[in-house]
KOLLUM-868205 format. One record per residue (C-alpha): residue number from 1; chain; z, x, y. Coordinates in steps of 0.001 Angstrom, whole numbers, plus 500000, padded with zeros to 6 digits. Example, Ala and Ser with C-alpha at 12.3 -4.5 7.8 and 13.67 -1.06 7.14 Angstrom:
BEGIN
1 | A | 507800 | 512300 | 495500
2 | A | 507140 | 513670 | 498940
end
This chain:
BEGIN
1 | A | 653826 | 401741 | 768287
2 | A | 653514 | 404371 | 765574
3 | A | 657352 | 403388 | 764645
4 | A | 656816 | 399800 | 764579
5 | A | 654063 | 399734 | 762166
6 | A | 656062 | 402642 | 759849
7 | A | 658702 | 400202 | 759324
8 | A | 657529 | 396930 | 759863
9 | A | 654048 | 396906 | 758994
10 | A | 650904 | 397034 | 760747
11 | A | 651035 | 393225 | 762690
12 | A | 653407 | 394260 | 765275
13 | A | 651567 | 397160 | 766208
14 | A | 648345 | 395186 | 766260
15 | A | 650253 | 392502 | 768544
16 | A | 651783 | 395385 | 770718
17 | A | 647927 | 396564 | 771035
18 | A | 646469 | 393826 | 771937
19 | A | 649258 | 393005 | 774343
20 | A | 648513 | 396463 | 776008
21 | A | 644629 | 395588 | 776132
22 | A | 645978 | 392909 | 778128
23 | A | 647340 | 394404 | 780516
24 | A | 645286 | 396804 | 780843
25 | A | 642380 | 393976 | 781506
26 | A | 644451 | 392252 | 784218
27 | A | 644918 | 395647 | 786286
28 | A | 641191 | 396474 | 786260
29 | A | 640826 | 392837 | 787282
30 | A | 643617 | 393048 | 790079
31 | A | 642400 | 396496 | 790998
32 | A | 638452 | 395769 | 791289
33 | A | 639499 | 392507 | 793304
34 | A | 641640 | 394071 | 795949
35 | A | 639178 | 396737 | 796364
36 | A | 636314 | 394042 | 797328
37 | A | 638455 | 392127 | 799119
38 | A | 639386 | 395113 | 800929
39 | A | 635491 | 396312 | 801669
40 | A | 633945 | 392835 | 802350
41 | A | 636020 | 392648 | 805171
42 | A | 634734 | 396026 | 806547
43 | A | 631588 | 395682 | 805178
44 | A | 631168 | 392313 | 807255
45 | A | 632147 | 393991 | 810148
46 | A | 629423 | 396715 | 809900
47 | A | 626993 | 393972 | 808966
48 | A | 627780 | 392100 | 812206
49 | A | 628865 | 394278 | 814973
50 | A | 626225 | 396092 | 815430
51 | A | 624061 | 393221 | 816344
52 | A | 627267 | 392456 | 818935
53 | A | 626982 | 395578 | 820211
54 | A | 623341 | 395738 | 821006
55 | A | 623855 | 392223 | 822774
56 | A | 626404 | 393327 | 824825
57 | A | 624240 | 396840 | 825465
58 | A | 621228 | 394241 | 826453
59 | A | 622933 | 392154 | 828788
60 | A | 624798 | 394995 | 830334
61 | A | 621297 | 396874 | 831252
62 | A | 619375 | 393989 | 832067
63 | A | 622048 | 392898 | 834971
64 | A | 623131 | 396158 | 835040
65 | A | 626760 | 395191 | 834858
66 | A | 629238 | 398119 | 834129
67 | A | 631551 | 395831 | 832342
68 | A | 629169 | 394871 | 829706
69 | A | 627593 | 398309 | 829301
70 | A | 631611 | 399274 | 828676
71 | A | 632162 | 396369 | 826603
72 | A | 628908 | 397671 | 824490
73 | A | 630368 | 401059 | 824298
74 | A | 633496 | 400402 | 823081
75 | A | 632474 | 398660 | 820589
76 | A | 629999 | 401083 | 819711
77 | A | 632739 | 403577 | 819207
78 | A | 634657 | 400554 | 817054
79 | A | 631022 | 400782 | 814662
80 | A | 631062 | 404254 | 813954
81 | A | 634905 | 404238 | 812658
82 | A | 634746 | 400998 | 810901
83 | A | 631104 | 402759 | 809107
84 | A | 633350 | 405621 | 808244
85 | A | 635818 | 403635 | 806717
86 | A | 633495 | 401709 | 805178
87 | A | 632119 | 404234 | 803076
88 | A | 634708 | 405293 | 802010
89 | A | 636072 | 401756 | 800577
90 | A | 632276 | 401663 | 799511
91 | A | 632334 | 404907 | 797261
92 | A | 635583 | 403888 | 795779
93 | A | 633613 | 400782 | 794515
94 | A | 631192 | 402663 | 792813
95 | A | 633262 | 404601 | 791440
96 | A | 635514 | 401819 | 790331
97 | A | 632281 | 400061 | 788603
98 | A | 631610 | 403198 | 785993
99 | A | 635042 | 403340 | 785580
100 | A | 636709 | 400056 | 785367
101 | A | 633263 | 398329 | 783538
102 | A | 631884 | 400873 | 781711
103 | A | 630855 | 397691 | 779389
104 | A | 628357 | 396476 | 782060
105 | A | 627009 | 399263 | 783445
106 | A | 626425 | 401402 | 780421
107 | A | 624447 | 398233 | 778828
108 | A | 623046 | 396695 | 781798
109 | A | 622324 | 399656 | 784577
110 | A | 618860 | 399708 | 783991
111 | A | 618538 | 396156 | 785066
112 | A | 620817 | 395822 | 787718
113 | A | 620042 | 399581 | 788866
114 | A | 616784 | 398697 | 791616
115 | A | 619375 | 397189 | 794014
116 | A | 621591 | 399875 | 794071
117 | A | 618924 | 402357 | 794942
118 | A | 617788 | 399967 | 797512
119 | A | 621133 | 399664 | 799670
120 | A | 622000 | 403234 | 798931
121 | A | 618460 | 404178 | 801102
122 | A | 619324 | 401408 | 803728
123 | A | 622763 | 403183 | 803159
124 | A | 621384 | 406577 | 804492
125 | A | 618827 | 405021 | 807152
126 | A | 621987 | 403194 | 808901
127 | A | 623736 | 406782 | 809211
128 | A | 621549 | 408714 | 810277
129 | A | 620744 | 406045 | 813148
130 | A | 624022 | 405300 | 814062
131 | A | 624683 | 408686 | 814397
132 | A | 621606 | 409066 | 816785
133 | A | 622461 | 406053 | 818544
134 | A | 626571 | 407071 | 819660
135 | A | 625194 | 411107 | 820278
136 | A | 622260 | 409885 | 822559
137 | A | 624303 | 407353 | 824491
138 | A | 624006 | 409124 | 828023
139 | A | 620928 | 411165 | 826485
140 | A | 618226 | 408731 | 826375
141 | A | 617263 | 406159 | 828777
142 | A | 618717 | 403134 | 828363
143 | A | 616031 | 400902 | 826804
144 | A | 615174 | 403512 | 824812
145 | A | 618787 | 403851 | 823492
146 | A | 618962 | 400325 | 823134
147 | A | 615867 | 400831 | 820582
148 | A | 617727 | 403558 | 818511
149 | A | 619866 | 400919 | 817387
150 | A | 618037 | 397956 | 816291
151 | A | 617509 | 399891 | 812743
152 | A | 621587 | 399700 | 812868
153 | A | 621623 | 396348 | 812674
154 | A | 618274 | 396178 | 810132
155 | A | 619568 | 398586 | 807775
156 | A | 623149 | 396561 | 807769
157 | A | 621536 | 393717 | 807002
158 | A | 619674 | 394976 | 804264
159 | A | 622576 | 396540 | 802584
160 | A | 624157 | 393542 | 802500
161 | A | 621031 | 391712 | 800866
162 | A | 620698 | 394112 | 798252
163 | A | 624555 | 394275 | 796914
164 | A | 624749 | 390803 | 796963
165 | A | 621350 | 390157 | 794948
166 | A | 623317 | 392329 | 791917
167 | A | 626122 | 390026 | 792424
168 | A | 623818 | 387022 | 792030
169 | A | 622174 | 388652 | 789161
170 | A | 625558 | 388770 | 787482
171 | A | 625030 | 384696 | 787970
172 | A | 621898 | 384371 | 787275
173 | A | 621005 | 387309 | 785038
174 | A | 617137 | 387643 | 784731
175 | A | 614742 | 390709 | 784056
176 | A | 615506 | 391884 | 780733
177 | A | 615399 | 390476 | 776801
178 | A | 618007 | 390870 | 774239
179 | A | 616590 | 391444 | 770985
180 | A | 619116 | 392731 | 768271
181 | A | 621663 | 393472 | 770886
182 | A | 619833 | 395757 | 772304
183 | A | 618114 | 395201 | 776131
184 | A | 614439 | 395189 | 776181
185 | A | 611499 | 394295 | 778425
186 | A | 613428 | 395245 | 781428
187 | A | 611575 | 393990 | 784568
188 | A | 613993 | 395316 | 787792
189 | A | 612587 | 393590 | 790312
190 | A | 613130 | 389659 | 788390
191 | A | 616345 | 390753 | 788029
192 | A | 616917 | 391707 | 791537
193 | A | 614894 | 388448 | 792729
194 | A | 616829 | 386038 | 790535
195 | A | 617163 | 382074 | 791447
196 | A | 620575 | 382837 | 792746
197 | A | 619801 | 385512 | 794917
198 | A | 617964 | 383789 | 797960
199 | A | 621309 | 381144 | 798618
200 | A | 623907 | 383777 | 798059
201 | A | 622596 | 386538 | 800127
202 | A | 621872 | 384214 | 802946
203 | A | 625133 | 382587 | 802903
204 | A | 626542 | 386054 | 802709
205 | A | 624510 | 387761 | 805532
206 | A | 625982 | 384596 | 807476
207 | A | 629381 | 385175 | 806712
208 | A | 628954 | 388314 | 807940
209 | A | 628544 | 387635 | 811219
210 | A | 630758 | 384965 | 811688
211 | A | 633495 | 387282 | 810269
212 | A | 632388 | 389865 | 812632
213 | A | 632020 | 387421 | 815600
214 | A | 635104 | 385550 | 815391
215 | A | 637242 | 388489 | 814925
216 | A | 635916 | 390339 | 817823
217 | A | 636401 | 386965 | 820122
218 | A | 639647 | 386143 | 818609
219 | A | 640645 | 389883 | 819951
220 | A | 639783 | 389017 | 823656
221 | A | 641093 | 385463 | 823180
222 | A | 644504 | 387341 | 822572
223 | A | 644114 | 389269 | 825801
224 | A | 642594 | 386260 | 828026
225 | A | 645820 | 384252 | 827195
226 | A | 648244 | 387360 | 828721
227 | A | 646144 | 387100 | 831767
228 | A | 643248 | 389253 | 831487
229 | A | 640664 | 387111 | 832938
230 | A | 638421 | 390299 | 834427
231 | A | 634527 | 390112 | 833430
232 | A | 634995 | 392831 | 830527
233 | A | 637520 | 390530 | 828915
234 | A | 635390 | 387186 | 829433
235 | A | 632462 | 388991 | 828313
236 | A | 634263 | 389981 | 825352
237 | A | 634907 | 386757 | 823792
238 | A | 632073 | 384939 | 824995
239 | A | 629606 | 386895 | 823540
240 | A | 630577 | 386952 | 819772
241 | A | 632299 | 383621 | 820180
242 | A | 628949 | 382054 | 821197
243 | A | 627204 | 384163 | 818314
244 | A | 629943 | 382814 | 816055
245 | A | 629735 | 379306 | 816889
246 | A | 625208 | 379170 | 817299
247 | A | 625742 | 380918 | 813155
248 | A | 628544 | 378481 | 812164
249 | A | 626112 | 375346 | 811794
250 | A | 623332 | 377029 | 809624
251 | A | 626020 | 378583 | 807411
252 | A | 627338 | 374833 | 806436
253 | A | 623957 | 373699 | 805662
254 | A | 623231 | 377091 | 803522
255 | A | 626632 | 376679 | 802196
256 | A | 625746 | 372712 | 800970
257 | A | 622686 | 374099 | 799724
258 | A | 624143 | 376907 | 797281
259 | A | 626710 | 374647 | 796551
260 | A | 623901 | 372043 | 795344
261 | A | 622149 | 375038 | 793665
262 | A | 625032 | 375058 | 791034
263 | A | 624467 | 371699 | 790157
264 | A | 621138 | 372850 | 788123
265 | A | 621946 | 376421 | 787640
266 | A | 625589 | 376953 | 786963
267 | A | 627450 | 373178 | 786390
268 | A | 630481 | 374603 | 784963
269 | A | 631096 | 376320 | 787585
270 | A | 630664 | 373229 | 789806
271 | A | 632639 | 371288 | 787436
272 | A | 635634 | 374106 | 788355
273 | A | 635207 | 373617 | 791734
274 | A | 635424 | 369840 | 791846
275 | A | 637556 | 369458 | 788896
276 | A | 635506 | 367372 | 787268
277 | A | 636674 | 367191 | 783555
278 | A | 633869 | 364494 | 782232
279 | A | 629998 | 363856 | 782897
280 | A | 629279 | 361497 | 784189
281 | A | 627938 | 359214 | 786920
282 | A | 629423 | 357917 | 790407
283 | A | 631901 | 360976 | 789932
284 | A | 634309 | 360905 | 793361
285 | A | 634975 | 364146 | 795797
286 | A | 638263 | 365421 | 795178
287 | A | 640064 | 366601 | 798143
288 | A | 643146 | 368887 | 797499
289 | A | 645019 | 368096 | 793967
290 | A | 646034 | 370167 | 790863
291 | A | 644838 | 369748 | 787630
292 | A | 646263 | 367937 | 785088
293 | A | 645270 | 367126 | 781748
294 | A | 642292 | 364631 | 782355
295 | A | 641361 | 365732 | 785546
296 | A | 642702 | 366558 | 789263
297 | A | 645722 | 364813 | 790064
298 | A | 647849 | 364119 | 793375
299 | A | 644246 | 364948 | 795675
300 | A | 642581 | 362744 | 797469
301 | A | 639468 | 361161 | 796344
302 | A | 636381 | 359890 | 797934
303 | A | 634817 | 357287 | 795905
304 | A | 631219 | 358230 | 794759
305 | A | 631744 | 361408 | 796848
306 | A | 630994 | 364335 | 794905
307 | A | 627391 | 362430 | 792927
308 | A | 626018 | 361408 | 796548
309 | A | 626509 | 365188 | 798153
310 | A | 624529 | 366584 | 794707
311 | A | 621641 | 364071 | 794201
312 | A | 622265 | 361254 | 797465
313 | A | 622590 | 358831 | 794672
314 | A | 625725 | 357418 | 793444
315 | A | 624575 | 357515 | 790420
316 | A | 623950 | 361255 | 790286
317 | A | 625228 | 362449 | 787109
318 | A | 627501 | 365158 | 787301
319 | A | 627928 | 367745 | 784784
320 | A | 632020 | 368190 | 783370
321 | A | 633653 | 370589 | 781672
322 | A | 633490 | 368617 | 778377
323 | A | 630358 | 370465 | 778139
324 | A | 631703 | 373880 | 778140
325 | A | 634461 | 375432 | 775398
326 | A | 637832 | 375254 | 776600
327 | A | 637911 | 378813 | 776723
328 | A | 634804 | 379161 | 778590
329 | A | 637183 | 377245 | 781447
330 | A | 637199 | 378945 | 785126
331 | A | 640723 | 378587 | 786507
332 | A | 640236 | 374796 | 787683
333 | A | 642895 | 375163 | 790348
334 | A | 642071 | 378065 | 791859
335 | A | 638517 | 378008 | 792108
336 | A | 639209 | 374118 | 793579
337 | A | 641510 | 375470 | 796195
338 | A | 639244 | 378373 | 797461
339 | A | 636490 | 375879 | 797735
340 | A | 638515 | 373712 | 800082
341 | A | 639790 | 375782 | 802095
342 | A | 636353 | 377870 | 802440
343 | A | 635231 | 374519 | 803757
344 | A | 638045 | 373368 | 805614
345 | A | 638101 | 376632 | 807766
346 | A | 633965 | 376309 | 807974
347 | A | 634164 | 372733 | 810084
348 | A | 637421 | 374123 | 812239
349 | A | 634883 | 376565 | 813427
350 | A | 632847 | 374054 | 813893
351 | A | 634512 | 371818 | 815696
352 | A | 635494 | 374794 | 818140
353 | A | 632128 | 375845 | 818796
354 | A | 630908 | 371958 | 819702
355 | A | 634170 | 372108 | 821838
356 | A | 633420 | 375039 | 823751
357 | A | 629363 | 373625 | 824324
358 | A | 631000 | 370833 | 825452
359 | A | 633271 | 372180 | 827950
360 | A | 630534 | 374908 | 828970
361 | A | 628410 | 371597 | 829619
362 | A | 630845 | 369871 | 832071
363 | A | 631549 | 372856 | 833864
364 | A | 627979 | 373351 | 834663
365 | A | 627411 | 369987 | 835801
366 | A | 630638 | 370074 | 838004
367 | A | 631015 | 373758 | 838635
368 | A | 633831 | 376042 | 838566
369 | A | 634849 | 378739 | 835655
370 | A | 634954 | 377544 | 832256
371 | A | 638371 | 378765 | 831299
372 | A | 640118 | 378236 | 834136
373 | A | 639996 | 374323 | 833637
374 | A | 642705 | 372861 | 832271
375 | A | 643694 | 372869 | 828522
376 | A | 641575 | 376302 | 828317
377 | A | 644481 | 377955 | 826861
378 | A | 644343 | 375758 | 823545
379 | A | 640970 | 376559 | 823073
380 | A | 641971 | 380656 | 823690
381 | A | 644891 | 379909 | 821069
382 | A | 643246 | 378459 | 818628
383 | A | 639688 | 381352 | 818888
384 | A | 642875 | 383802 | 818212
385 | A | 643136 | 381977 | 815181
386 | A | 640026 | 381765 | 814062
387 | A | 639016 | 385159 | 813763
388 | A | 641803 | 385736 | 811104
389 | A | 640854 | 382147 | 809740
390 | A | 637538 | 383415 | 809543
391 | A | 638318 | 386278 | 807245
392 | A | 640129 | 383872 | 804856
393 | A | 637378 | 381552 | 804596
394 | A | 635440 | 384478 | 803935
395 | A | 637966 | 385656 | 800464
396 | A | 638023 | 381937 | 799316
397 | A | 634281 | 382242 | 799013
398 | A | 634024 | 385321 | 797319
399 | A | 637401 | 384029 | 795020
400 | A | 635061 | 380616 | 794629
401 | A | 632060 | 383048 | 793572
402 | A | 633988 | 385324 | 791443
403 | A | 636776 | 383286 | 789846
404 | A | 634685 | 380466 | 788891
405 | A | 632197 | 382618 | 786706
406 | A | 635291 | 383403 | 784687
407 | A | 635325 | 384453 | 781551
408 | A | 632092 | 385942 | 782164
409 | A | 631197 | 389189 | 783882
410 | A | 627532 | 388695 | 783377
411 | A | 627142 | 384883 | 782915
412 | A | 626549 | 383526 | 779648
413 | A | 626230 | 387082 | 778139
414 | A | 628837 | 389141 | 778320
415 | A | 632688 | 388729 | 779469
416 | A | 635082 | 390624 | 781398
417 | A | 637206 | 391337 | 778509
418 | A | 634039 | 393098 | 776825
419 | A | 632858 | 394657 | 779850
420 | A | 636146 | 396640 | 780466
421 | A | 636716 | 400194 | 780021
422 | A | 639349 | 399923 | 776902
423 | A | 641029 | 403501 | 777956
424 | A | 645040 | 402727 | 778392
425 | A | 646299 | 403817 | 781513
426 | A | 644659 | 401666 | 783923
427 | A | 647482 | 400178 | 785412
428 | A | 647750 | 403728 | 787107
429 | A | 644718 | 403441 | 789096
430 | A | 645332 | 400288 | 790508
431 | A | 648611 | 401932 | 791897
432 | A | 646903 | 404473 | 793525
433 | A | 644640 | 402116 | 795011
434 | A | 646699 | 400499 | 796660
435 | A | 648219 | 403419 | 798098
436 | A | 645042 | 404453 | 799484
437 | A | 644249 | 401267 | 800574
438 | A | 647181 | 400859 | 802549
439 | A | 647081 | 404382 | 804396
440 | A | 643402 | 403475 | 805249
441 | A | 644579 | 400220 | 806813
442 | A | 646989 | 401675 | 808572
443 | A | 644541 | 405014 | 809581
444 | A | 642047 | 402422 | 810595
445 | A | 644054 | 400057 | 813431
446 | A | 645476 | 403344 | 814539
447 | A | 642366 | 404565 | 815907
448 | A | 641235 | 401072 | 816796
449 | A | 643874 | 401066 | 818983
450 | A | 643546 | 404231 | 820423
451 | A | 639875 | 403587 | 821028
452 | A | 640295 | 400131 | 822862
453 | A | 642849 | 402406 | 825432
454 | A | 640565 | 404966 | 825573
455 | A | 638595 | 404128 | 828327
456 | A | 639861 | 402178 | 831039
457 | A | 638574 | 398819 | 832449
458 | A | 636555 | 399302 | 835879
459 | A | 638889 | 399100 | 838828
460 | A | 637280 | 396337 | 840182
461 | A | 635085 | 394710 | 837623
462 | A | 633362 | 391470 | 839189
463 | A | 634142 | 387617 | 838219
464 | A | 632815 | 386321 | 836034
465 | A | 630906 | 382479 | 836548
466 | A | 629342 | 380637 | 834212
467 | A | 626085 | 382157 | 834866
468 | A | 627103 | 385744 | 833955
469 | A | 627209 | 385529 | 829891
470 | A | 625551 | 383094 | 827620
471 | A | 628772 | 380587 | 828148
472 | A | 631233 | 381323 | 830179
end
């Protein structure tokens, strides 16, 4: 650069710079997005499984069934590596938010700090319990045990809460003044307790355990279909699949209403997820469809659609991106795309969990075993698919959440490109995340594995009927 500007001037080496800040900006972006898309995942799990576990742990002493107390177990043994792991992806995070946006952190850490503190102490309560809880497994009695882990699943729960109300905060940023660009009047706890924290972190928590319940049926699906049709392996997808498909309902109606909460709170980011370009009234739902110069083109449209969902009105005004600067635009596409398929995946879940209550309700009234009836092994096929359906559901609604804020980092105050740490080099990191990243995937089903062939199935485990477990 030094030679460019010695013989040419100084405009190429200011175009040259700015090209690098570019790129630089993109790899923080790529790297702090792979990273939480990484973690959530995990992080979901933990949230989740725990609460799977101590089911399966309930059930097993209360009938004192040995394949339920081995299901509960194994899964058990499933929470402590996926914590490990998770704490790991965890501290790379934090480590990734000093360095990647020193911009945000080094101007807004004292607002956005409470929260942190808080899941970092539901961090530490969650260890040291689920370390008590897998060392005292054949050292307490069992409803005592059982008790050692409830502040698991508390703590989990919590964690989540907290990290996501600093994500909402980044939405909704509250708890502080700006006076000379400098940040005064800092009250915490409005910032933690902003409007958009009570939607998000519910939806979230949700999420959670559907992630965590689908995957974990989806797993015993896989086996039931190659003929594994023991009590362990019925109990094994019944259990979280039932969990999965009582949660799927409330999440649709939490996910309608933080959907409608953008509508007063954040309409450009609405806009970007409907594609709507003007405001206006009687403003149609958009279904599918790239956009184009005046709006979404080639999707299909439901008259009316979009202003009856916000306001049951017709016509609802609806809030377009005329209102916003063109370069205040979230990716229109994207964010559009994400939303659709988020919702898409939300009523095939659905739709399999009122399939499986009515199937469960036949079979009662006529007897017999629920999946041994005919046409059982579409319903196993398509549970395989929705635990990994589940997950992507899960990234379009983080992509919806994260993407459609774009350009800003904190909304309406500060972008990305001002938030990020303007050091060269940072396409290095994101490198080396990735390697790490990939050896912990592949560190991670590696002792999966080895744990769920650890311990073998009773020799003779009883059959199951569809009295045994909550539906089959």
């Amino acid at each position: 650069m030094i030679s460019v500007a010695a013989a040419h001037g100084p405009w190429p080496a200011l175009i040259l710079a700015e090209a690098a800040t570019e790129g630089d900006l993109s790899a923080a972006r790529a790297q702090m997005g792979f990273s939480l898309a990484w973690h959530i995942v995990v992080a979901c799990l933990g949230v989740g499984l725990p609460a799977l576990t101590l089911l399966a742990e309930w059930l097993g002493v209360r009938r004192n069934n040995p394949a339920l107390k081995l299901l509960a177990r194994r899964w058990a043994r499933a929470m402590g590596v996926l914590f490990a792991v998770g704490a790991v992806s965890g501290t790379i995070l934090s480590f990734e938010m000093g360095l990647l946006w020193p911009g945000l952190m080094g101007r807004f850490g004292q607002v956005i700090g409470l929260p942190f503190a808080l899941e970092g102490i539901a961090f530490f309560i969650e260890a040291i319990f689920l370390g008590i809880y897998l060392y005292a497994w054949d050292r307490l009695p069992p409803r005592r045990h059982l008790l050692t882990g409830v502040p698991i699943v508390i703590a989990g729960v919590a964690s989540a809460f907290f990290v996501v109300c600093a994500n909402a905060w980044m939405n909704q940023p509250r708890g502080f003044t700006l006076r000379g660009g400098e940040i005064v009047h800092v009250d915490p706890w409005a910032a933690m307790f902003n409007p958009a924290g009570p939607p998000q972190t519910l939806h979230m928590i949700l999420a959670a355990f559907m992630v965590a319940s689908f995957l974990t049926a989806s797993v015993y699906a896989v086996a039931l279909l190659r003929g594994r049709r023991d009590a362990y392996h019925r109990a094994g997808f019944a259990i979280p699949f039932t969990v999965g498909a009582v949660v799927t309902p409330f999440q649709i109606v939490v996910g309608d209403w933080a959907a409608r909460f953008l509508a007063d709170y954040q309409p450009a980011k609405l806009a970007a997820i409907e594609g709507v370009y003007r405001t206006g009234s009687h403003v149609p739902l958009t279904i599918g469809g790239v956009a184009g110069k005046n709006g979404l083109e080639y999707g299909l449209e439901i008259p009316n659609g979009l202003s009856l969902l916000v306001g049951y009105r017709a016509d609802t005004v609806i809030q377009g991106l005329d209102r916003v600067p063109r370069s205040q635009w979230p990716a229109v596409t994207g964010v559009h795309w994400a939303f659709d398929l988020m919702v898409a995946i939300g009523f095939f879940l659905l739709a399999l969990g009122l399939w499986l209550l009515l199937a469960w309700w036949r079979t009662r009234r006529l007897g017999g075993v629920l999946l041994d009836r005919r046409g059982s092994r579409l319903l196993l096929a398509l549970v395989a698919l929705a635990g990994p359906a589940s997950v992507v559901a899960l990234e379009s609604g983080w992509t919806v959440t994260e993407l459609g804020r774009q350009p800003w980092i904190v909304w309406g105050v500060m972008s990305v490109r001002d938030a990020v740490n303007p050091a060269p080099g940072l396409m290095t990191g994101l490198w080396l995340v990735l390697v790490v990243y990939a050896a912990m995937t592949v560190a991670t089903v590696y002792v999966l594995r080895r744990l769920a062939r650890g311990t073998p199935v009773p020799a003779a485990p009883q059959e199951a009927d569809v009295r045994d477990y909550p539906v089959v």
